[in-house]
C-alpha positions as CSV (number, residue, x, y, z in Angstrom):
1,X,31.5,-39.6,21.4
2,X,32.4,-39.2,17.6
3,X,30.3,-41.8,16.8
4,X,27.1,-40.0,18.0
5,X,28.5,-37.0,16.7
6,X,28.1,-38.6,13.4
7,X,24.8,-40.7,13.7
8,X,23.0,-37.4,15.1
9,X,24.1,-35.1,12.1
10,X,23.3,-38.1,9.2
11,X,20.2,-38.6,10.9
12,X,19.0,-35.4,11.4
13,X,20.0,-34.7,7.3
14,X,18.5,-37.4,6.6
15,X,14.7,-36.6,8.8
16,X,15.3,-32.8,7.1
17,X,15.6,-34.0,3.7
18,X,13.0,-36.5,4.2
19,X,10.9,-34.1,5.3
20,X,10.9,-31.6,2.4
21,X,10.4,-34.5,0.1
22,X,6.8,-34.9,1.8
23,X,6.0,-31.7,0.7
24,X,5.2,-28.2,2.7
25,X,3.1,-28.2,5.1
26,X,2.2,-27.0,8.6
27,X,2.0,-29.4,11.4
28,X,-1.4,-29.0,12.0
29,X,-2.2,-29.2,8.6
30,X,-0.2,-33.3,8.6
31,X,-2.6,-35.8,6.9
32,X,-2.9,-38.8,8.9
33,X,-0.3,-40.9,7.0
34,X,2.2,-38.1,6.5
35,X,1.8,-37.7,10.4
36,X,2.3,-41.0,10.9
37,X,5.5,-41.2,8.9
38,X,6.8,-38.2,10.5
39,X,6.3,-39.7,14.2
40,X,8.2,-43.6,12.9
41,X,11.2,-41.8,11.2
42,X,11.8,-39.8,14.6
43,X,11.8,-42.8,16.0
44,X,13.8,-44.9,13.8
45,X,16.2,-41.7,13.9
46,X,16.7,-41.7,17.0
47,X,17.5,-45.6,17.5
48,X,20.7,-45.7,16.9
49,X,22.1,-42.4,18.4
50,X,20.8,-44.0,21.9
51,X,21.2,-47.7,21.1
52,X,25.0,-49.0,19.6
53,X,23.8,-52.5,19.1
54,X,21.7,-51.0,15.9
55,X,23.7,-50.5,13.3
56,X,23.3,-46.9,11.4
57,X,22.1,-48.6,7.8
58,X,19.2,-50.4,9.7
59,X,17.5,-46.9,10.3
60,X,18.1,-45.1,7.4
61,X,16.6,-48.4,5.1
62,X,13.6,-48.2,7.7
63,X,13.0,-44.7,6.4
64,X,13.7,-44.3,3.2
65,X,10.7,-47.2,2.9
66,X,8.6,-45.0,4.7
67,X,9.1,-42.7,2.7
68,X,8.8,-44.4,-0.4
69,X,4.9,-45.5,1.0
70,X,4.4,-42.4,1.9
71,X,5.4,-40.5,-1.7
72,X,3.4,-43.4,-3.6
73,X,0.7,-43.0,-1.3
74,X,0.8,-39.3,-2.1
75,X,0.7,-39.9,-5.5
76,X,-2.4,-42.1,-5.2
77,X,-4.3,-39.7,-3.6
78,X,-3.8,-37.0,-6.2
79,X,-5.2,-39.2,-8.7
80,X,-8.1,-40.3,-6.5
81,X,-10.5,-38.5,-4.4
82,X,-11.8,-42.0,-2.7
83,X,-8.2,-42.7,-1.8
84,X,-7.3,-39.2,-1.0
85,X,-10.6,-39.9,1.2
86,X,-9.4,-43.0,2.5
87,X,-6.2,-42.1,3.2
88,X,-7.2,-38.8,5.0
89,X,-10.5,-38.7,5.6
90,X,-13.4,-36.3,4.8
91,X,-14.3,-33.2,5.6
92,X,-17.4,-32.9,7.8
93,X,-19.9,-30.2,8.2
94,X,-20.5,-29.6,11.8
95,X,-22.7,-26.9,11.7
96,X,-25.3,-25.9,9.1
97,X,-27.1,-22.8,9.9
98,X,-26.7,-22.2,13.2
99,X,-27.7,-25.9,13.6
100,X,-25.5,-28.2,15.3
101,X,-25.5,-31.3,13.8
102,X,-24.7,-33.5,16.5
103,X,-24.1,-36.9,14.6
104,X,-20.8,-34.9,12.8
105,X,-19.7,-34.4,16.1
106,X,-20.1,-37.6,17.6
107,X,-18.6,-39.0,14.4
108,X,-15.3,-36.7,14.8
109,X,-15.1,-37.1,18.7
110,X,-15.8,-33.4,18.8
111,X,-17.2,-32.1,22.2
112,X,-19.3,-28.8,22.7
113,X,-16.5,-27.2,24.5
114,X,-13.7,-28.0,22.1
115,X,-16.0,-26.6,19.1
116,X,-17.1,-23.3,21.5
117,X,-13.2,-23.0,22.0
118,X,-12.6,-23.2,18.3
119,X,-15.7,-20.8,17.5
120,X,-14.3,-18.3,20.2
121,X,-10.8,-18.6,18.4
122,X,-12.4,-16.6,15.6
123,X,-14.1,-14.3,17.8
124,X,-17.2,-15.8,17.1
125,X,-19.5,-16.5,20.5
126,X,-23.1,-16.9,18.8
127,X,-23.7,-20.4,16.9
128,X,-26.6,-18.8,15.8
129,X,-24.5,-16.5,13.3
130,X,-22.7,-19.4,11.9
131,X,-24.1,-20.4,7.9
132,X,-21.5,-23.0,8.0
133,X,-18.9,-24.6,10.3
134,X,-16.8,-27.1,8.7
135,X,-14.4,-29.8,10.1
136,X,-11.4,-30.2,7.8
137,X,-9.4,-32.8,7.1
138,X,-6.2,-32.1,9.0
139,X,-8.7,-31.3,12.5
140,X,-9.3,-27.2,11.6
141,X,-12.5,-25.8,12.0
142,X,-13.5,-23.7,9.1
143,X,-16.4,-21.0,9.6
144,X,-18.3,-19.6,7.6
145,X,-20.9,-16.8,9.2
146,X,-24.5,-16.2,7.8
147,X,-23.2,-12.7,5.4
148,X,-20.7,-14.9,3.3
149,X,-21.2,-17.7,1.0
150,X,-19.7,-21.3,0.9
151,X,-18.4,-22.8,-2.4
152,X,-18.3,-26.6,-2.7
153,X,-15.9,-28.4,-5.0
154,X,-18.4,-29.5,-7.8
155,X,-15.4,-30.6,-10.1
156,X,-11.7,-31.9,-8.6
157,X,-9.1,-32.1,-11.7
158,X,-12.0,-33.5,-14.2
159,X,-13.2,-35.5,-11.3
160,X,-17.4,-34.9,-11.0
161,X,-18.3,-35.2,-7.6
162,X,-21.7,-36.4,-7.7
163,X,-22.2,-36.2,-3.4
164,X,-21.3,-32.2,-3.5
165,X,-24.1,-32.0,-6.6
166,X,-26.2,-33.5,-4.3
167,X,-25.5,-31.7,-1.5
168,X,-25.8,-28.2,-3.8
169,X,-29.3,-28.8,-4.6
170,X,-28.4,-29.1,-8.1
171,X,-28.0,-32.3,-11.5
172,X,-25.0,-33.0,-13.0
173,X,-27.1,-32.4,-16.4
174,X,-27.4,-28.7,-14.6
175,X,-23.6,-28.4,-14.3
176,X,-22.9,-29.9,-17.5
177,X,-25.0,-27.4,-19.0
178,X,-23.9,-24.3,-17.8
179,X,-20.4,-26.0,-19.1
180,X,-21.8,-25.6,-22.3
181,X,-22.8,-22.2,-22.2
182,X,-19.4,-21.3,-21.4
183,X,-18.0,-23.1,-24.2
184,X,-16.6,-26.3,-22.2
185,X,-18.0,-29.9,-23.6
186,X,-16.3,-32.2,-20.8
187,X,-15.5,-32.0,-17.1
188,X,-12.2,-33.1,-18.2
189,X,-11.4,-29.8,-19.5
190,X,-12.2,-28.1,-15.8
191,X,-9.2,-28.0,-13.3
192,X,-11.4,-26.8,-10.7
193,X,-15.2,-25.5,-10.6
194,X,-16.4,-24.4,-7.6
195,X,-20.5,-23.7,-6.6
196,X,-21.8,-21.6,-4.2
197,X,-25.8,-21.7,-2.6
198,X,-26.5,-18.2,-4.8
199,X,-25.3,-20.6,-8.1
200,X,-22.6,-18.7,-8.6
201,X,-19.3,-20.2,-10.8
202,X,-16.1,-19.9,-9.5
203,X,-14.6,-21.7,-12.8
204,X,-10.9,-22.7,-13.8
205,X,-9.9,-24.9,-16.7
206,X,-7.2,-26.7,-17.4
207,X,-5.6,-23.9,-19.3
208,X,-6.0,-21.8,-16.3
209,X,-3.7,-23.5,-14.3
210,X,0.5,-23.8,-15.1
211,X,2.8,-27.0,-13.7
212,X,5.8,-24.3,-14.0
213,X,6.4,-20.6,-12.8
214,X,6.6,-17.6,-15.7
């Protein structure tokens, strides 16, 4: 009885600490390999509490691998949108002015009812009123209704995302440009610039961002 006394509370440290290494986030906001992680170390855990033929140190070395893949995977992602793409996939417009685009949906094994659930979950019961319906990358619907505005990611951490240009209606030479104008030479220098359908900026540099708290 000891002995699962003490397998239960390293184990459970152990998930709980391997857990807040993996960063915060909500359940429903897991990326597919942090999900993934989460479900194997449960498991792992709870080998040996239930079986006494597996010795403690086999399940802990099983999971602190994981969660060395998982941390360097992380760390990949940050420093590449086509592995953070990879990795988690891609967000996926499902609706475009009041227009269902039913490719999006068949891509994402989204049915009518589950996307009229998640409209009707923001109180929304008319497609036509939707501008934009978005499925994001943790399985969220985002909506955006016809009075508001969507900004798309035009630049990720100096990253130029020629697709979202594309998909803005808009060059690269355009962007770079109105850079210029506001006294920035390189999309290295921008943290984060966002562009809306009206052309409006929503502009952050490098400098406007901090690694530390005041």
């Amino acid at each position: 009885m000891l002995a699962i006394i003490y397998k239960t509370f390293v184990m459970f440290s152990l998930v709980v600490v391997a857990m807040r290494l993996m960063g915060k986030r909500q359940l429903g906001q897991l990326e597919t390999s942090e999900l993934v992680a989460m479900i194997m170390m449960s498991e792992l855990a709870a080998l040996p509490m239930t079986q006494e033929s597996i010795p403690l140190y086999h399940s802990i070395g099983a999971i602190f691998v994981i969660l060395f893949m998982e941390i360097i995977m992380s760390a990949l992602a940050l420093k590449s949108v086509k592995l953070r793409d990879l990795f988690g996939g891609k967000p996926s417009l499902i609706i475009n002015n009041g227009m269902i685009i039913k490719q999006a949906m068949k891509r994402n094994r989204l049915t009518i009812d589950e996307l009229v659930e998640s409209l009707r979950q923001k109180d929304i019961t008319d497609i036509n009123s939707v501008k934009f319906a978005v499925l994001e990358r943790g399985g969220m619907l985002s909506v955006v209704q016809r009075e508001a505005t969507l900004p798309v990611i035009i630049i990720n951490d100096g990253r130029v995302l020629k697709n979202n240009i594309a998909f803005m209606g808009v060059t690269e030479e355009y962007i770079m440009n109105e850079l210029a104008n506001r006294g920035i030479k390189r999309a290295e220098d921008v943290f984060l610039l966002m562009l809306d359908e009206r052309h409006s900026f929503y502009l952050y540099t490098q400098q406007d961002v901090t690694t530390e708290y005041s």
